[in-house]
C-alpha positions in Angstrom: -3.8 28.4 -21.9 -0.6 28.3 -23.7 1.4 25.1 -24.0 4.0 27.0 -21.8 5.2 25.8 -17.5 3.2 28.2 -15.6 5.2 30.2 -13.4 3.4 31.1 -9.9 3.1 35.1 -9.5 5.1 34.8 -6.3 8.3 33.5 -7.4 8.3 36.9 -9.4 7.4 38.9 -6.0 10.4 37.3 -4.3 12.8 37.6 -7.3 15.7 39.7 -5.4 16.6 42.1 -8.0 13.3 42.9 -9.7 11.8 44.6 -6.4 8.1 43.9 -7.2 5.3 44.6 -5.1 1.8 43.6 -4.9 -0.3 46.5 -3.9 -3.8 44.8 -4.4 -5.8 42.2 -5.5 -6.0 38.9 -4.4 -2.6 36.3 -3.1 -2.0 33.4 -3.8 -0.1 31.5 -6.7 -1.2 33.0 -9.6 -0.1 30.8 -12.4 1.8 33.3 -14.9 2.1 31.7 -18.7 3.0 34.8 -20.7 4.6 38.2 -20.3 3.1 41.0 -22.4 3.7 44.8 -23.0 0.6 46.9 -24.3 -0.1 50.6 -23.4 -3.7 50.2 -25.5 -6.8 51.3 -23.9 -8.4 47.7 -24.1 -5.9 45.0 -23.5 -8.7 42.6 -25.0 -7.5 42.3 -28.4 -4.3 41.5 -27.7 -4.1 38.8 -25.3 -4.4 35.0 -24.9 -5.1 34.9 -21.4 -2.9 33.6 -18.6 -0.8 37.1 -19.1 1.1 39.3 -16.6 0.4 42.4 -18.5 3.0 44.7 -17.9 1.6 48.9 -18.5 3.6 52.2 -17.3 -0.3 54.1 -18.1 0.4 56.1 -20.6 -3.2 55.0 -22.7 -4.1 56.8 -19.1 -2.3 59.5 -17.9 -5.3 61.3 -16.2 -7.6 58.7 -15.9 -10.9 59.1 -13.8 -12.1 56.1 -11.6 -14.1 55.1 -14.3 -11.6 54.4 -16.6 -9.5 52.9 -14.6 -12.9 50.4 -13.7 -13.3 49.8 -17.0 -9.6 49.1 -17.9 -8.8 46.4 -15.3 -12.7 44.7 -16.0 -11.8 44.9 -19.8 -8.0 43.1 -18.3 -10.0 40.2 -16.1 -12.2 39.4 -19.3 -9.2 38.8 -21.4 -8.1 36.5 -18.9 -4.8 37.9 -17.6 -3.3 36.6 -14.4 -1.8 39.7 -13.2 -1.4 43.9 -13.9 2.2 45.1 -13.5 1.8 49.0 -13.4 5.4 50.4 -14.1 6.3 53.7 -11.7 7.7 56.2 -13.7 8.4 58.0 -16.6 4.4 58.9 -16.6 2.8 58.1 -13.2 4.9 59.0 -9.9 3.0 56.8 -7.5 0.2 53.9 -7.9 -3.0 55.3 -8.5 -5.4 54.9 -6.1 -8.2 54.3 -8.4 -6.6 51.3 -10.4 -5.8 49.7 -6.6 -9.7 50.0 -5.6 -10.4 48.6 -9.3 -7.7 45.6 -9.1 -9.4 44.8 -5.5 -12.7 45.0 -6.5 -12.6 42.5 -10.0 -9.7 40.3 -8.2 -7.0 41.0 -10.4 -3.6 41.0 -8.5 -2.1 44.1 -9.3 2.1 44.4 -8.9 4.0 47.7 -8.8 7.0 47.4 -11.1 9.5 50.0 -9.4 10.8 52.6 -11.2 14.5 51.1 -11.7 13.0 47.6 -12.9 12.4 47.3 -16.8 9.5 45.6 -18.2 12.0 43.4 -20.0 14.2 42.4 -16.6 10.7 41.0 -15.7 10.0 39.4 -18.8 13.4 37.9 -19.0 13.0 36.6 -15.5 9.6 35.4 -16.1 11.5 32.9 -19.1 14.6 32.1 -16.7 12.0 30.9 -14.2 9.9 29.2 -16.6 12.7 27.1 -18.6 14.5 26.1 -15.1 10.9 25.2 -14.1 10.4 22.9 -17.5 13.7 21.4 -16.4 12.8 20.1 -13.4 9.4 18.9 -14.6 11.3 17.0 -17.6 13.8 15.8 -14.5 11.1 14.5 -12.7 9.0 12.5 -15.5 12.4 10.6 -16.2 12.8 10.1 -12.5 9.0 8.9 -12.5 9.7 6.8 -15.7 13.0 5.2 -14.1 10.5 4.3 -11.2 7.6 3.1 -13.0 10.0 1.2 -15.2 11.7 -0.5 -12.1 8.3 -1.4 -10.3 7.7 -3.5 -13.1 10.1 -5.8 -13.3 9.4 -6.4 -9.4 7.9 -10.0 -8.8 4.2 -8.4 -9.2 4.5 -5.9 -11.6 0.8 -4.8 -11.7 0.1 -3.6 -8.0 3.8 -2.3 -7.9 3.5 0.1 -10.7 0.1 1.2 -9.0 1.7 2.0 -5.9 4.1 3.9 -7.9 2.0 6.0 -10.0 -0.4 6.9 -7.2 2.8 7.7 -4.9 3.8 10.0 -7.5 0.3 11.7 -8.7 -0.6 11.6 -4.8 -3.7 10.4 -5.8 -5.5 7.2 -6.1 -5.0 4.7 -8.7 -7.2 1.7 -9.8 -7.5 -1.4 -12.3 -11.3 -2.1 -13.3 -11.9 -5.5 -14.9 -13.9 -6.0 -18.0 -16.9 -6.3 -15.6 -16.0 -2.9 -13.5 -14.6 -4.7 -10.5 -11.4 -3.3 -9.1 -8.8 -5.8 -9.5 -6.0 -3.8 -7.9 -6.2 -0.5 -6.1 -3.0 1.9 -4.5 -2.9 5.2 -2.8 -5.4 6.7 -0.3 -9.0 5.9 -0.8 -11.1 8.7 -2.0 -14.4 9.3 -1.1 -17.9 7.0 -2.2 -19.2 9.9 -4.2 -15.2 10.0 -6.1 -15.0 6.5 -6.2 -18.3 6.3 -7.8 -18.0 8.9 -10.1 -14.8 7.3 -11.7 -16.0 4.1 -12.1 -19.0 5.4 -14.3 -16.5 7.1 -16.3 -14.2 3.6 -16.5 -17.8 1.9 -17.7 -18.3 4.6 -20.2 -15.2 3.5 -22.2 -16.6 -0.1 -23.1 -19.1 2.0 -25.4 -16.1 3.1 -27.4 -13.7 6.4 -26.2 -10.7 5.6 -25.3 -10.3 7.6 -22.2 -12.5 9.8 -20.6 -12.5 13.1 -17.2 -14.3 14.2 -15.0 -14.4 15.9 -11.5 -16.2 15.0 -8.3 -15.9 16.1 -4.3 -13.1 18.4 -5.6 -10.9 16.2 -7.1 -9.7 15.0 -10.8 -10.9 11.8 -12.4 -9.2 10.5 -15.4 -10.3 7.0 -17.0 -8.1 5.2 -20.0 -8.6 2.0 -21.7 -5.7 -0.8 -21.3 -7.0 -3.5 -24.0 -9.4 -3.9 -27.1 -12.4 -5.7 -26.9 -11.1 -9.2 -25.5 -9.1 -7.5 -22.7 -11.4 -4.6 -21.5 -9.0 -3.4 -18.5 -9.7 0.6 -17.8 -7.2 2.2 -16.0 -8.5 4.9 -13.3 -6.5 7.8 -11.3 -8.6 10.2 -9.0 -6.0 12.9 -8.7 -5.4 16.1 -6.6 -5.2 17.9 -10.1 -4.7 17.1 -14.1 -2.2 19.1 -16.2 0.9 18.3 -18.8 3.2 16.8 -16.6 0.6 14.0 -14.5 -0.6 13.1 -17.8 3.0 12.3 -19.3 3.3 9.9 -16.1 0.0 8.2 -16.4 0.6 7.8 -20.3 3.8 5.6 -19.2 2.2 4.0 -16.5 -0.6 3.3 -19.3 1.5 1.3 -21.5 3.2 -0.5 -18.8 -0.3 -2.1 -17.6 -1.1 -2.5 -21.1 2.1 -5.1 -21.5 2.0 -6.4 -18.4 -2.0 -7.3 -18.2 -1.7 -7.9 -21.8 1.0 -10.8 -21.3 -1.0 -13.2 -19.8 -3.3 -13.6 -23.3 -1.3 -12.0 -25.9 0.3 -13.8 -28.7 -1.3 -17.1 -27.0 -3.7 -18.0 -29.5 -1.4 -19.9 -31.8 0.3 -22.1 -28.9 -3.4 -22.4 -27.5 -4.6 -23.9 -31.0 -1.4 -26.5 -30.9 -2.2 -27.7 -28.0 -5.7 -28.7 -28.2 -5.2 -30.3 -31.8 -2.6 -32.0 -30.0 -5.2 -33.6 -27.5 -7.3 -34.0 -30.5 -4.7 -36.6 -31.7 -2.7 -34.3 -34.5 1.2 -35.3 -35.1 3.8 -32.8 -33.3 5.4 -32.3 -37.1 1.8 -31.3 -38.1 1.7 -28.1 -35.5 5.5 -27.3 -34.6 5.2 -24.2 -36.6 2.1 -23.0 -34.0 4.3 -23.4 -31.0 6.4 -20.3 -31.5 9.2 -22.1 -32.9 10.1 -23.8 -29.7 11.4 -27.4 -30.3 11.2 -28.5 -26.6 8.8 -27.5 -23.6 8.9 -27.4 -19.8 5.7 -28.6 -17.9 5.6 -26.5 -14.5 3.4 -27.2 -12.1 2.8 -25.3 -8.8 1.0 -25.1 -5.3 0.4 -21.8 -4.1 1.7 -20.9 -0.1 -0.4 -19.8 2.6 -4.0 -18.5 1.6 -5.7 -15.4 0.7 -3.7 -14.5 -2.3 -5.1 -13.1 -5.7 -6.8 -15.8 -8.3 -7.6 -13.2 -10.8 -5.9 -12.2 -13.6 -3.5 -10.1 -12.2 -1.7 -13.7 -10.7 -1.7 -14.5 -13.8 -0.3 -11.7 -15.3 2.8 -11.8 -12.4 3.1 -15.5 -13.1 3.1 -15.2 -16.8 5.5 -12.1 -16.3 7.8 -14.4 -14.4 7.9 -17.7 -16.1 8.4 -15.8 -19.5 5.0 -17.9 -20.9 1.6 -17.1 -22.2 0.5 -20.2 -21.0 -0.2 -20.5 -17.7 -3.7 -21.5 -16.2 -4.2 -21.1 -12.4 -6.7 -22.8 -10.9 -7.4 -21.8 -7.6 -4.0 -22.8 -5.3 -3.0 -24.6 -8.3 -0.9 -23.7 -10.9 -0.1 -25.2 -14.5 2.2 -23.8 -17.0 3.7 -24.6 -20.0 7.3 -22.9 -20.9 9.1 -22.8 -24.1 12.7 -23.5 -24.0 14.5 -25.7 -21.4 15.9 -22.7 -19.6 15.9 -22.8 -15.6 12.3 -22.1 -14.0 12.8 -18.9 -11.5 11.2 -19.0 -8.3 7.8 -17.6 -8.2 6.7 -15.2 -4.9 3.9 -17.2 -3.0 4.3 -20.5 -4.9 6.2 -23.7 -5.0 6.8 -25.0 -7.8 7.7 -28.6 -9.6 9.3 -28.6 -13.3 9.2 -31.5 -15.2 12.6 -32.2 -18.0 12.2 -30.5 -21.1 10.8 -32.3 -24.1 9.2 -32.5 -27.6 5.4 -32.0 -27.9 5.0 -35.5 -28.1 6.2 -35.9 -24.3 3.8 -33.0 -22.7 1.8 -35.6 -21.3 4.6 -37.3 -19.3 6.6 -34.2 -18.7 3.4 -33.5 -16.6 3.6 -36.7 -14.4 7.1 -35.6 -13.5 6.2 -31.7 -13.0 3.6 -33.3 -10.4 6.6 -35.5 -8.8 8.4 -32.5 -8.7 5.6 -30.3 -7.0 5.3 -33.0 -4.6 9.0 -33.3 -3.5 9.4 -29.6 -3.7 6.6 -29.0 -1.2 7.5 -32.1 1.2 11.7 -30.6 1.1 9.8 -26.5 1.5 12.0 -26.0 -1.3 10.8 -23.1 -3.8 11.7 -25.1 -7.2 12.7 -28.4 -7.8 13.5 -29.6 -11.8 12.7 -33.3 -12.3 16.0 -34.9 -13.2 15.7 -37.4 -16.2 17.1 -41.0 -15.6 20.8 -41.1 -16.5 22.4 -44.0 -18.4 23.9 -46.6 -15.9 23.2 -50.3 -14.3 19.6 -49.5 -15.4 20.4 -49.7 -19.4 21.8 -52.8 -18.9 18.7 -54.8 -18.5 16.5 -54.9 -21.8 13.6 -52.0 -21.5 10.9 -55.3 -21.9 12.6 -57.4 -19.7 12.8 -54.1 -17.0 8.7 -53.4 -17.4 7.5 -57.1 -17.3 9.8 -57.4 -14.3 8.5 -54.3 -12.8 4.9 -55.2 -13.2 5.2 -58.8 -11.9 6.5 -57.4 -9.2 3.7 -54.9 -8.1 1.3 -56.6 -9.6 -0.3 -57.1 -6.2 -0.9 -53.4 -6.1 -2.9 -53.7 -8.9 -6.0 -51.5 -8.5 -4.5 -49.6 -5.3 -3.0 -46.3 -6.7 -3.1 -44.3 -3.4 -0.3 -47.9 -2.3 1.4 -47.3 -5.0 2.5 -43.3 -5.3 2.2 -43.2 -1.7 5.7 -46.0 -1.7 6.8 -43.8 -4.3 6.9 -41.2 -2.7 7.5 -42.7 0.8 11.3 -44.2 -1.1 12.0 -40.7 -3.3 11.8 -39.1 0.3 14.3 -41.7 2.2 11.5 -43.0 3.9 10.7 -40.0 6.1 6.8 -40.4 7.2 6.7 -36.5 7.9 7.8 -35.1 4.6 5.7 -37.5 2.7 2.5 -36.6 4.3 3.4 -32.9 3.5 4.0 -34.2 0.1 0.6 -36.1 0.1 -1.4 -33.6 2.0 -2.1 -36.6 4.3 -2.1 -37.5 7.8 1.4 -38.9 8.9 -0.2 -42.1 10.4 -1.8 -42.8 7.0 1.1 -42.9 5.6 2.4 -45.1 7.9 -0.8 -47.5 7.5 -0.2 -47.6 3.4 2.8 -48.4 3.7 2.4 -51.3 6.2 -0.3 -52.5 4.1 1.9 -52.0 0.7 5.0 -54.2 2.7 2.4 -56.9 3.7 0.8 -57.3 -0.2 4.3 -57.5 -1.5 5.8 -59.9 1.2 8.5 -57.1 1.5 10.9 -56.1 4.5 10.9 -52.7 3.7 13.7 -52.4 5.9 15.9 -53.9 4.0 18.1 -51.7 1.9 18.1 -54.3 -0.7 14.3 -54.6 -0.9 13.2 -51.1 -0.9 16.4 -50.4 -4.1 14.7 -53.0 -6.3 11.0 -52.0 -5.3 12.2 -48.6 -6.3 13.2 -49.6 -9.7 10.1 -51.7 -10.4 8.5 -48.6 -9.8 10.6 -47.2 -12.6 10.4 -49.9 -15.1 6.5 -51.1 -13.9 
């Protein structure tokens, strides 16, 4: 068909000034893509198909049924949507031949009165088809602003599936690289649909990069997201397929593609950093690996409540939202690492603990705080909480060694009890409340209380005491 915006034969019939009439054939919405004029015997030379073909009958002024068979078979084979017979200057009235002729090949056949010209039809046939174009070009944008919006939405991925499926009113689907559905949205087809596209979203591992098909009356479409170490296939199952749903997948297309892609993209550098940094190599020997960043944010996280997604479209939210590559989730448990000391943004379905920015060299410790963090965070129900580094007071006036030998003489007989130890941590940070540190423990409240008692009788310490519990506090510190 021509690269045109159909226009359906009926908004021609109920044009008010043309006055056009369908005497035969059958109704319905005739898609009309062209508008051409031809008084030749055979119309088959001379069309591309998808035409109203517009005739007054002069090729046939005394036509016999035969001819007029003949004329409107040799019409359906060139493909034309629609006859328009013109009344007038050389027939008077329709003839009843070509009628019995467009009835019996179903081709809908229109009577053009006599006071109509063929060119008021064809210039109607362009008014309706450009105001047509306008409101399909209206509605991509309008589908674009939407797409666009879904994802910046906390979880991008399923939002912009909701979106395109609301739009293509359809069904729309993310296959992993092992043809699981990771995400689905809209109205679930049938098994024998289902089925179908997911053969054709296994199909593009072998190479194409999209591929169709049709099944229980419906259209399939399959498109590859990623290249070989990201083998996401998008799939929509769609009540049909034409210019305009395929302008709205292809945005939706390259959406997924940035959003799933965030998660691993560009990561491989920082990645390599960080395990020669394990391995023992200076920060000056890899600071050109870690995208330039001079400082880094440990973030550590505990998902809330149960049941949400561990695959890789969490990670691709959380990635999305924390502005990283790096994040690794494992299970309910979340560890990230962020460039930049900028402010860590709440997280949908997580709590989260931030340690203080630093160098490379201090990842290790960052992450101790990050976990403090987490810990207070969860025991206050508070969505973030940024470790706070120790400011310069009464503390830097007592000599670092002095502070630390002092600090371990004076837990030394918590020596090989760390539960005892973070549990008083946490049990001072936390003002001595017994409730929130158990949340922050994940421990009973009574156990808490028995450490504790246990951790006042090893240190000969009335924990009651204001006095006692501010200079266990900074042993903790220094020790």
């Amino acid at each position: 068909m021509p690269p045109t915006v159909p226009v359906p034969l009926t908004v021609l019939l109920d044009h008010p000034r043309l006055g056009l009439r369908q005497i035969a054939g059958p109704r319905g919405e005739a898609p009309v893509y062209l508008v051409h004029t031809s008084e030749m015997e055979d119309p088959v030379p001379y069309l591309l198909g998808g035409e109203l073909l517009l005739s007054a009958g002069v090729h046939g002024p005394e036509a016999t049924d035969a001819y007029w068979d003949r004329y409107v078979a040799r019409t359906v084979e060139a493909g034309a949507t629609a006859l328009g017979f013109g009344i007038a200057p050389v027939h008077q009235e329709m003839p009843r031949a070509l009628a019995e002729a467009c009835d019996r090949h179903g081709l809908p056949l229109v009577e053009v009165p006599r006071e109509t010209t063929f060119a008021a039809v064809a210039s109607a046939v362009w008014d309706a088809m450009a105001e047509r174009r306008h409101q399909e070009l209206r509605r991509i944008t309008e589908v674009q602003q939407s797409l666009a919006a879904a994802a910046a939405r906390p979880h991008p991925v399923p939002a912009v599936l909701r979106q395109l499926a609301r739009h293509l009113g359809g069904w729309t689907v993310l296959y992993g690289p092992d043809g699981r559905e990771l995400a689905a949205a809209g109205p679930r087809p049938s098994q024998q649909a289902r089925a179908a596209l997911g053969s054709l979203a296994a199909r593009l591992r072998a190479g194409p990069a999209s591929a169709a098909g049709t099944a229980d009356g419906a259209s399939l479409s399959a498109y590859g997201l990623g290249g070989p170490e990201h083998p996401l296939a998008l799939g929509v199952c769609a009540p049909r397929r034409d210019a305009a749903e395929s302008a709205v997948v292809g945005v939706a297309m390259v959406l997924l593609a940035l959003l799933t892609g965030r998660a691993t993209a560009d990561a491989g550098t920082e990645r390599t950093a960080l395990v020669r940094l394990m391995l023992g190599a200076q920060p000056a020997d890899v600071a050109g690996l870690l995208s330039g960043a001079e400082v880094w944010t440990v973030v550590r996280g505990r998902r809330r409540g149960r049941g949400g997604d561990h695959g890789p479209l969490a990670v691709a939210a959380l990635s999305a939202g924390l502005g990283t590559p790096l994040v690794d989730l494992d299970g309910d448990d979340l560890c990230a690492l962020v460039p930049g000391a900028a402010e860590v943004r709440a997280q949908p379905g997580w709590t989260l603990g931030a340690g203080a920015p630093v160098s490379a060299a201090g990842l290790a410790h960052a992450g101790a705080d990050a976990a403090r963090a987490l810990r207070r965070a969860v025991a206050e129900r508070r969505p973030v909480v940024r470790h706070a580094p120790a400011r310069r007071g009464v503390v830097s006036l007592v000599d670092p060694s002095e502070a630390e030998a002092l600090g371990r003489a004076r837990l030394a007989p918590l020596d090989g009890a760390p539960a005892l130890r973070e549990t008083l941590r946490t049990w001072l940070s936390l003002h001595g409340s017994w409730d929130r540190t158990a949340v922050a423990l994940d421990i009973h409240r009574n156990t808490v209380r028995q450490r504790i008692a246990r951790t006042a009788a090893l240190l000969e310490a009335d924990l009651g005491d204001a006095d006692v519990r501010m200079e266990l506090w900074f042993a903790l510190k220094w020790g």
